[in-house]
C-alpha positions as CSV (number, residue, x, y, z in Angstrom):
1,X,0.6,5.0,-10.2
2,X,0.7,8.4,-11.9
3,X,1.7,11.8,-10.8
4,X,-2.0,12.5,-12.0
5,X,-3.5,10.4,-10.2
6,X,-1.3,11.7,-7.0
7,X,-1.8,14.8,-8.0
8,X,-5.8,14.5,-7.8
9,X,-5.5,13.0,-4.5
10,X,-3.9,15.7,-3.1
11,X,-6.5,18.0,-5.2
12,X,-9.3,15.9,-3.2
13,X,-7.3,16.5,0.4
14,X,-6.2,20.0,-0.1
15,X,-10.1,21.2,-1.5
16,X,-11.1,20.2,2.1
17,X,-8.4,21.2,3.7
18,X,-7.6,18.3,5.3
19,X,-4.0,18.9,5.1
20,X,-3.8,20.6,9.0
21,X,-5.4,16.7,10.1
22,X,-2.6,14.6,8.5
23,X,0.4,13.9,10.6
24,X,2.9,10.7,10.1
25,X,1.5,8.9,13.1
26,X,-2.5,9.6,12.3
27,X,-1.5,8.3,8.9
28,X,-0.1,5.7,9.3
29,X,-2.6,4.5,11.5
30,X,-5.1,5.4,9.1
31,X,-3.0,3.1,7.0
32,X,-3.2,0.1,9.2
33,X,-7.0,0.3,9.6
34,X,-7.6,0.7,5.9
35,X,-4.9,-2.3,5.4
36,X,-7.4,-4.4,8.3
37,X,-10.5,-3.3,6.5
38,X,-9.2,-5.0,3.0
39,X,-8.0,-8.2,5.4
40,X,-11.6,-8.8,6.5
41,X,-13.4,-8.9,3.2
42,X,-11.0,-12.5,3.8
43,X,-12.1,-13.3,7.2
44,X,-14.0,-16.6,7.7
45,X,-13.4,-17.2,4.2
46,X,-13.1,-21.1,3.4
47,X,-11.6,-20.1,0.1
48,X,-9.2,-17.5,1.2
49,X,-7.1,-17.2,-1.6
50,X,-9.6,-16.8,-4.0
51,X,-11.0,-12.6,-5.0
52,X,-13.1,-13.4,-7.9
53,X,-16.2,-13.1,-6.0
54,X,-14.8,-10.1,-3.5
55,X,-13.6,-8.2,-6.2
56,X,-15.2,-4.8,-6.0
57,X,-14.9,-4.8,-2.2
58,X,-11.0,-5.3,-2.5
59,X,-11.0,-2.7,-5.3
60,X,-12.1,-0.1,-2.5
61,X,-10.8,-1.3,0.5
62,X,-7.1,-1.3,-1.7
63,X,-8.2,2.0,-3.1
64,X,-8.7,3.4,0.8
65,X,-5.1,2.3,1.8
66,X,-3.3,3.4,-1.9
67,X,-4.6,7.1,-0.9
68,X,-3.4,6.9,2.4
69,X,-0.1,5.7,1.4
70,X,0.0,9.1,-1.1
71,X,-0.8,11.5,1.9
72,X,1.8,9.7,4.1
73,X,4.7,10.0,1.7
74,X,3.5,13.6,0.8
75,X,3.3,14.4,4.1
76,X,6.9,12.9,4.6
77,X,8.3,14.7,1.5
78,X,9.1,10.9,-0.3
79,X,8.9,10.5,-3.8
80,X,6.8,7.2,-4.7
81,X,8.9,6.6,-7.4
82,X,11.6,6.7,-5.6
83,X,10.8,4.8,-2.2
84,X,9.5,2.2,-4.1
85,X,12.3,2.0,-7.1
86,X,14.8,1.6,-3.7
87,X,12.6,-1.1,-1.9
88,X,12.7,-3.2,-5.2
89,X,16.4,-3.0,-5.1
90,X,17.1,-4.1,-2.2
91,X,14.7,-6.7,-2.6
92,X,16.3,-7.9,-5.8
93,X,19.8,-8.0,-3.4
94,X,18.0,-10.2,-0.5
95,X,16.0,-12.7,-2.9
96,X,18.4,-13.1,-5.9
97,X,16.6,-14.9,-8.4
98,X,19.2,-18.0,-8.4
99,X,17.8,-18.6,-4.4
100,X,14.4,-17.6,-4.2
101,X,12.9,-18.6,-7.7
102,X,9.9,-20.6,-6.9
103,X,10.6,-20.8,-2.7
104,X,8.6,-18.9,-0.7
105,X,10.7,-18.7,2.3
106,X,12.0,-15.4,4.5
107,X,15.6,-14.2,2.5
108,X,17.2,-15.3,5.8
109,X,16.2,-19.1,5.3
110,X,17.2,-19.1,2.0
């Protein structure tokens, strides 16, 4: 993601000043519905690891929770970048490559 595209975000939230409206708790919320919304374009779905056919309503739906994950970590004061660089370390740490290559179970199982 780039800092344009967070940046216009922001543009979008602060031209309405929607600012005053977005606290950690209402976003995040906002999050999890947004996250439920893109869950249900699976629901009764025979073939529910397929998105071929789903693909523009994922594309929003995704789009919908991406935003709300920029005005949450704005809101917090986190750097994407940042949060995100750190998540993939520790990652790397509990799934070492030499364990988890090709297993798809919890790092504790492993």
């Amino acid at each position: 993601m780039t800092k344009e595209t967070i940046e216009q975000v922001l543009k979008f939230r602060d031209e309405r000043n929607w600012k005053q409206f977005h606290n950690p708790k209402d976003l995040a919320i906002s999050i999890s519905l947004e996250a439920a919304e893109l869950l249900e374009v699976f629901q009764w779905s025979a073939e529910d690891v397929r998105c071929e056919e789903k693909k523009d309503k994922i594309r929003e739906e995704l789009a919908d929770v991406l935003n709300y994950c920029i005005l949450m970590a704005d809101t917090c004061g986190l750097d994407m970048d940042e949060i995100i660089q750190e998540k993939i370390k520790k990652n790397a740490e509990k799934y070492p490559v030499e364990k988890a290559y090709g297993h798809k179970e919890k790092y504790t199982e492993l």
